[in-house]
C-alpha positions as CSV (number, residue, x, y, z in Angstrom):
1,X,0.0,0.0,0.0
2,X,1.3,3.5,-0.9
3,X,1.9,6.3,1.4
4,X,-0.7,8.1,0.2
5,X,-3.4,5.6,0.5
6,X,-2.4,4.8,4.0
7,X,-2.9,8.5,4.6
8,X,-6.1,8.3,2.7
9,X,-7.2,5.4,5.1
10,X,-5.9,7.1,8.1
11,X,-7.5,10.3,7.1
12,X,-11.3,8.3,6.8
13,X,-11.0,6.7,9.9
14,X,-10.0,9.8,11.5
15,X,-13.2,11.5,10.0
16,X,-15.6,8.1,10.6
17,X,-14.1,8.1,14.7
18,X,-15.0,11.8,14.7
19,X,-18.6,11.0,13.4
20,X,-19.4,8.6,16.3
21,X,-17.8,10.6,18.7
22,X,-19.9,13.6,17.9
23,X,-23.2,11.3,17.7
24,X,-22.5,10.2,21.1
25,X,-21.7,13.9,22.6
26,X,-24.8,15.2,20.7
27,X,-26.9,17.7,23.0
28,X,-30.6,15.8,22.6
29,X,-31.4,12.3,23.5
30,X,-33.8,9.9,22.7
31,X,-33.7,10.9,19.1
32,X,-34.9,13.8,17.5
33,X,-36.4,17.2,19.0
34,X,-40.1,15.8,19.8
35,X,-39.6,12.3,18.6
36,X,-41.4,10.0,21.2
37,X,-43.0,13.1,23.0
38,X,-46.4,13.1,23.9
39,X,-48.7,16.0,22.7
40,X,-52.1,16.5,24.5
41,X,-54.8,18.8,23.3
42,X,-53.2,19.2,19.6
43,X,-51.4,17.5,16.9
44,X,-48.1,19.6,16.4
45,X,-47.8,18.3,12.5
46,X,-51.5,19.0,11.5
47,X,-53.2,21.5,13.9
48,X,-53.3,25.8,13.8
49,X,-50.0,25.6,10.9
50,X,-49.4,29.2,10.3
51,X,-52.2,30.3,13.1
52,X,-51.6,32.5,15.7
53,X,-50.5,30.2,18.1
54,X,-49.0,27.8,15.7
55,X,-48.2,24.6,17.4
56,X,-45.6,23.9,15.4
57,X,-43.7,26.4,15.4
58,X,-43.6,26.3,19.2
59,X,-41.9,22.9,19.2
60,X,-39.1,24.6,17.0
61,X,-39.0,27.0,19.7
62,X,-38.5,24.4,21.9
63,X,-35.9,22.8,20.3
64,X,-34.0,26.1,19.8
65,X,-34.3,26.9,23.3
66,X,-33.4,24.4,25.2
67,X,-31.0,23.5,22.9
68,X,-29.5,26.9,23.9
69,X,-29.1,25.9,27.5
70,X,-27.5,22.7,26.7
71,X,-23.7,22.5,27.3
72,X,-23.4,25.8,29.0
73,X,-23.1,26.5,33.0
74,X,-25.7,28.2,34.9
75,X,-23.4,29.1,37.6
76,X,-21.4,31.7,35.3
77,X,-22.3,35.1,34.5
78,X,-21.5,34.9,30.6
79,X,-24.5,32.2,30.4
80,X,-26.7,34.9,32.3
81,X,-25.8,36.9,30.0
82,X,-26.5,36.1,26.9
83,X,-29.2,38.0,25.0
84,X,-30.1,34.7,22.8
85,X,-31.7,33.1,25.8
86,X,-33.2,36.3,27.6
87,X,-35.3,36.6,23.9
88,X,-37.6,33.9,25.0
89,X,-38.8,36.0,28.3
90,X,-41.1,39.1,28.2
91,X,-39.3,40.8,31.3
92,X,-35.8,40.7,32.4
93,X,-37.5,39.9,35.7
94,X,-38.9,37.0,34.1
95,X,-35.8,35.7,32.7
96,X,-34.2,35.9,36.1
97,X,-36.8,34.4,37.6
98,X,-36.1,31.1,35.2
99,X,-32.2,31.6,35.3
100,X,-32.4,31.2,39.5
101,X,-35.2,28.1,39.2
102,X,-32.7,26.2,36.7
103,X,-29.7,27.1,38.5
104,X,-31.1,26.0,41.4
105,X,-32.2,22.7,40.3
106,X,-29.4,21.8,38.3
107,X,-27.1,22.3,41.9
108,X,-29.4,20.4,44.1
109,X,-29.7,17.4,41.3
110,X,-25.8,17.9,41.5
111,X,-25.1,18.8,37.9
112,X,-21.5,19.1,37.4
113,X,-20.3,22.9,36.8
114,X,-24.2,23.3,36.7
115,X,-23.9,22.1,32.5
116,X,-26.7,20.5,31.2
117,X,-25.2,18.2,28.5
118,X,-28.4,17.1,27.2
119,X,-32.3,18.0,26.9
120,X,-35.1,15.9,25.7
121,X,-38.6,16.5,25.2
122,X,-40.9,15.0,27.0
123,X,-44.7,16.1,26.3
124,X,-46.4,19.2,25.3
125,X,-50.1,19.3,26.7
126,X,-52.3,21.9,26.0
127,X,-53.4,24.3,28.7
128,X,-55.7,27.2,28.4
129,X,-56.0,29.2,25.3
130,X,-52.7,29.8,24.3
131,X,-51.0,28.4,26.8
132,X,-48.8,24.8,26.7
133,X,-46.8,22.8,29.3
134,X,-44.0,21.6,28.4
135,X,-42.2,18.7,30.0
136,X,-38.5,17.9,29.3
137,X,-35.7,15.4,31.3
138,X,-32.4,17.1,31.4
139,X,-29.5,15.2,31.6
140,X,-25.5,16.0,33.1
141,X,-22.8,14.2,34.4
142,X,-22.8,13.9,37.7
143,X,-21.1,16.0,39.7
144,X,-20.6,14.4,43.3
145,X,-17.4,12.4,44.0
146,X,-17.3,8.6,42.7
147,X,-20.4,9.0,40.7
148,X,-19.3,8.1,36.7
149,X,-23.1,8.2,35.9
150,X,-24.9,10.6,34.6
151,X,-27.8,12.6,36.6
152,X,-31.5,13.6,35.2
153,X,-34.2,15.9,36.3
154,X,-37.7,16.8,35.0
155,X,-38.8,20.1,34.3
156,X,-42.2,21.6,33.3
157,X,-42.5,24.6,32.2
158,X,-45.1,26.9,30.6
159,X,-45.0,28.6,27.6
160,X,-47.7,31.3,26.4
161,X,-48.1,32.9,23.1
162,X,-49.3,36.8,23.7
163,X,-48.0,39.5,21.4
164,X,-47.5,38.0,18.3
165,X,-45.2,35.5,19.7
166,X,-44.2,32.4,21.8
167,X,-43.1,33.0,25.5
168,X,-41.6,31.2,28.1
169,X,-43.6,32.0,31.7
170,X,-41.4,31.3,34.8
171,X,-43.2,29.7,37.8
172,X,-42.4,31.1,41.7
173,X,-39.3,31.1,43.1
């Protein structure tokens, strides 16, 4: 074999490793955005396309968003601020609302550095008018000493569509 077919050969497996590493460090599990999820009160393919409070384009939303909050820490100040994620909040009061709940939940599940390292969606159920539930599982490596596996917890959180646009709607703190 010639040089530059073993470099050819070295160079594809190279490039096929990096493919399987970056499927197994992608940022969603379970699939794609929505994929398995449970959706009560609409059909997010055939319901309200192009409506006001298009279904579908809230689970796009979804996907963007918490995509957004994957990977990052949520005990550092560049992750608070960062404009792309205070764009789903009506309020800068309502974005720190959220910001604290997450934090806090991703310390007491003992996240480590606070990183979510992946998101999945769960279900979307329909509330009142305008107004959907979302459930996710977010998932992290575990942060507490001796623990190689990873650590999950379940969010819900409420989204509204008012002003011409999807928001996200942060319970009490």
């Amino acid at each position: 074999m010639s040089a530059i077919a073993r470099r050819g050969l070295a160079l594809a497996l190279v490039l096929l490793l990096a493919g399987v590493v970056a499927g197994c460090l992608s940022r969603r599990f379970g699939g794609d955005w929505g994929q398995g999820a449970s959706y009560q009160g609409f059909n997010p393919e055939t319901l309200n396309r192009g409506g006001s409070g298009d279904f579908r384009i809230l689970v796009d939303l979804t996907a963007i968003f918490y995509d957004r909050i994957t990977a990052r820490r949520f005990n550092s100040k560049a992750t608070y601020d960062d404009p792309a994620l205070r764009e789903f909040f009506r309020s800068e009061a309502a974005f720190a609302d959220y910001y604290a709940s997450l934090a806090e939940v991703l310390d007491t599940a003992h996240f480590e550095s606070q990183r979510p390292t992946a998101v999945r969606l769960d279900s979307m159920k329909r509330g009142a008018l305008n107004s959907v539930v979302v459930n996710v599982t977010i998932r992290g490596e575990n942060g507490l000493p001796l623990r190689w596996w990873s650590t999950f917890v379940t969010r819900e959180d409420r989204w509204e569509f008012s002003q011409g646009r999807w928001w996200i709607i942060p319970g009490k703190v």
